[in-house]
C-alpha positions as CSV (number, residue, x, y, z in Angstrom):
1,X,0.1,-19.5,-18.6
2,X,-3.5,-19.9,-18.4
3,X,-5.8,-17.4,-19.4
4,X,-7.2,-17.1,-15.5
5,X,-3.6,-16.9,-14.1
6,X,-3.1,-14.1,-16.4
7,X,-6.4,-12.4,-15.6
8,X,-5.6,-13.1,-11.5
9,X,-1.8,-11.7,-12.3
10,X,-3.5,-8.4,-14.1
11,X,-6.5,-7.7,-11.4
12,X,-3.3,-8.2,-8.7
13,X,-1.4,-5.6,-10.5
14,X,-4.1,-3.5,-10.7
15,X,-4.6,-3.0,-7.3
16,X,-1.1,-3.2,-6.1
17,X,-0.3,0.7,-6.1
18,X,-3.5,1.0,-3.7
19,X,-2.2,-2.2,-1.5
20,X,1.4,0.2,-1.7
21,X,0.2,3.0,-0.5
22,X,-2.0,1.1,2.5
23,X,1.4,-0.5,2.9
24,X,3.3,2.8,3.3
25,X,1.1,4.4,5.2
26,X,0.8,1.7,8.0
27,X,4.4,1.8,8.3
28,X,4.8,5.6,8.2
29,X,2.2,5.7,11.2
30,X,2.8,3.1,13.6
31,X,6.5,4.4,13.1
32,X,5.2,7.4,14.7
33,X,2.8,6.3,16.8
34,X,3.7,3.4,18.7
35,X,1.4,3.2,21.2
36,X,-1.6,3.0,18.7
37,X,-1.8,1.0,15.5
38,X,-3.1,1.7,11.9
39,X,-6.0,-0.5,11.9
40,X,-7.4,0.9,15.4
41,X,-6.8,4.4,13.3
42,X,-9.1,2.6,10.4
43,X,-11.8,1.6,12.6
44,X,-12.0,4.8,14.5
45,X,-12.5,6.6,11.3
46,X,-15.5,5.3,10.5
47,X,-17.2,7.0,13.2
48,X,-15.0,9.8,14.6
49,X,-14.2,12.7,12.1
50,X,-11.0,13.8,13.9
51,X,-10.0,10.4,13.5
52,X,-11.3,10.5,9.7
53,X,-9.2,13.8,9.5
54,X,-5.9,11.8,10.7
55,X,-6.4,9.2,8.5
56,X,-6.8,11.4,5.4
57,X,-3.5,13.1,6.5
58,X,-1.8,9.8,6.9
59,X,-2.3,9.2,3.1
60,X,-1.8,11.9,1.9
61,X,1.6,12.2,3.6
62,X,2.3,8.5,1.9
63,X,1.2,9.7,-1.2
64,X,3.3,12.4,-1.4
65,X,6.5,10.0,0.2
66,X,5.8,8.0,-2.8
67,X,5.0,9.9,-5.3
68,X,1.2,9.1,-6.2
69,X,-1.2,11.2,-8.0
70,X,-3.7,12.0,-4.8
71,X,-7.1,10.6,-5.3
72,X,-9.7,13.0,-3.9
């Protein structure tokens, strides 16, 4: 393996339990909210502080599904 496949394969890993948790957490909420989707959610967030609020409570509800240590 070459030395930038392995350095590509570590970055990759690296961010993975992030990509996992963005992961869970799109599932968990367009499971429960069907008639909106997570990335509306995402781009509502950045200017709406209720929305901000939900989205915080999204992942920290898939954090704690999963198990991760909760960034603050």
């Amino acid at each position: 393996m070459s030395s930038h496949a392995q350095r590509s394969t570590s970055l990759r890993n690296e961010a993975s339990p992030l990509n996992n948790i963005e992961a869970l957490v799109r599932e968990l909420f367009e499971r429960a909210c069907r008639d909106d989707s997570f990335d509306d959610l995402k781009r509502r967030a950045a200017f709406n502080r209720q929305d901000a609020g939900h989205l915080r409570h999204w992942i920290r509800a898939a954090q704690a599904a999963a198990g991760a240590p909760r960034r603050t």
